[in-house]
N, C-alpha and C positions, 0 to 999 in steps of 0.2 A: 671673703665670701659673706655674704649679707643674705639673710631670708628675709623673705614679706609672706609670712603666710604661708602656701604650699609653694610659691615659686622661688627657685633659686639663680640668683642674678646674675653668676659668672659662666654661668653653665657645664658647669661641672656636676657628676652626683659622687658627692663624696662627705662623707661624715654624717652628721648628724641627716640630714637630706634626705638620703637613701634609707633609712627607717619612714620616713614619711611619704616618701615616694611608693614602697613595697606596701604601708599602710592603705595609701588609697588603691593601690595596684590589686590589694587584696578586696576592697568592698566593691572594687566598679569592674571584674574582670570580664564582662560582658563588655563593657563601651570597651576593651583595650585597643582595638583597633584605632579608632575613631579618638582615643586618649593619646596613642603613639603618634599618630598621623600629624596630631595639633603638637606636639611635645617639640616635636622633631621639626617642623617649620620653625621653633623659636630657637633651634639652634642644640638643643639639645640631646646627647648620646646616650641613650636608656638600657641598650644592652644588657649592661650588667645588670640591670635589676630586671628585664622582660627575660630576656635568653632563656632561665628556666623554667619561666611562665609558657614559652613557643613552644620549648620540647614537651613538655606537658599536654600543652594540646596538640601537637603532634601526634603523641603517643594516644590521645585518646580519640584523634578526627581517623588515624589511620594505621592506630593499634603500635603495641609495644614493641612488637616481633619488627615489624619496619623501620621504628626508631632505632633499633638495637643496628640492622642493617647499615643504615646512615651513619651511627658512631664506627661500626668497625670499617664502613671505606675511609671517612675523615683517616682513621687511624694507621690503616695502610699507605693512601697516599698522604699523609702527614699534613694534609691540608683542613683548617678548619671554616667555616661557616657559621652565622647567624643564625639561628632557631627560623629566624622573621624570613630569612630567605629561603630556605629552605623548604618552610610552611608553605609559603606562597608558591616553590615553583611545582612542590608537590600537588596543590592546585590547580594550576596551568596544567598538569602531566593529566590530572582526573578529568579536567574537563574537556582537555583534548578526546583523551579516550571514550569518553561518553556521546563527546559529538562525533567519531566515530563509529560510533555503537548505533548511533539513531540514525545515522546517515546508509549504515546497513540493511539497518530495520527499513527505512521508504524504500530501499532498493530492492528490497527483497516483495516487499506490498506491491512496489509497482510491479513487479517480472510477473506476481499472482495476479495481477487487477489484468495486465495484459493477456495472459495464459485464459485467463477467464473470458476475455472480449474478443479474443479468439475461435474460442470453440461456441460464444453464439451467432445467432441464424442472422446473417447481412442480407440485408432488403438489396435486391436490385432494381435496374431501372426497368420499367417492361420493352420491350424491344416492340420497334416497328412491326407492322406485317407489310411484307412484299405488297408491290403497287399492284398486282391483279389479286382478283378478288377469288373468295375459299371459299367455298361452299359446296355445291355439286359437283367439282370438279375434281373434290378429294375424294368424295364419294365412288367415284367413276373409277377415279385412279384404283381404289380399294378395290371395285370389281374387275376391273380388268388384268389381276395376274391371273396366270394358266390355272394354277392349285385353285383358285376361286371359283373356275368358270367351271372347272368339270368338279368341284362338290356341289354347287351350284343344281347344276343339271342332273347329278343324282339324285338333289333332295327336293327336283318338284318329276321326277320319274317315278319317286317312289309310292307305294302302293295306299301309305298314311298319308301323305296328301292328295293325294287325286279324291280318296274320301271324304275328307273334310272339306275340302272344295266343291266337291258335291251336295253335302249335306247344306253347304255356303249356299250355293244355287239355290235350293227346294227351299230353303228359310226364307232366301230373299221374295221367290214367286208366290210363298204365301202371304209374306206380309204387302207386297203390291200385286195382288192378281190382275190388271187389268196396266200391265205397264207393255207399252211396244217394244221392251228389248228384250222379254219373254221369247223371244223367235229368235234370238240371238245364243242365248245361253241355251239351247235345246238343242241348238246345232250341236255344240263341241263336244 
């Protein structure tokens, strides 16, 4: 085994190595990702020296009480795992669940956005009118049911208007004395 520096060229960590390893492990444990990533393309098995580093941040991205969980299934089914793996799938499981969560949340926006477009007021188109024409004819129609025609005939029999129709006449003869239908209205 031959060092140069930080790197070790048979790719083992063992000996004197893994003090230097856990040294820089300790000043750069923010790059660790991006340290393992490069480590591990040159061939090399860092386990031993990250694994307690993973369950650390394990325990600290998603608390102790879960960590604890993780070690006592390992320990039932007698199977164990990498910190690295594990971190990461616990990952994948968060971020599954979160884009679930938001894919609830649009669903639940739209049903309100809909419910909403819903209950307001829809513009219609205006509708045609029939090809014969409205005017006096709806007029007429109005007068000519039965109930129309005898209140009708009650309310120029009665005794307030033939008055006021009179008083109508004598206004009018004053204000044109000199009109020829004067002989008209004296009649009735």
């Amino acid at each position: 085994m031959v060092e140069k520096g930080n790197e070790i060229e048979d790719g083992s960590v063992s000996g004197s190595g893994l003090l230097e390893i856990e040294k820089m492990i300790d000043t750069h444990k923010r790059k660790l990702g991006v340290w393992m990533r490069r480590a591990v393309s040159r061939g090399r098995d860092l386990s031993l020296v990250t694994d307690q580093l993973w369950k650390k941040f394990y325990e600290r991205e998603f608390g102790v009480s879960k960590a604890d969980v993780v070690v006592q299934r390992m320990r039932e089914k007698k199977d164990w795992y990498k910190w690295v793996i594990l971190y990461e799938a616990k990952l994948k499981e968060m971020a599954a669940a979160e884009n679930k969560a938001i894919d609830r949340v649009k669903q639940l926006y739209k049903k309100e956005n809909e419910r909403r477009q819903s209950r307001q007021l829809k513009v219609c188109e205006a509708v045609k009118p029939i090809t014969r024409k409205r005017g006096c004819d709806e007029i007429c129609n109005i007068k000519k049911g039965n109930l129309m025609k005898k209140a009708r005939k009650e309310f120029e029999n009665c005794r307030e208007v033939k008055d006021l129709a009179a008083i109508n006449r004598i206004a009018f003869f004053i204000k044109f004395p000199f009109c020829s239908v004067q002989a008209k209205f004296l009649c009735k």
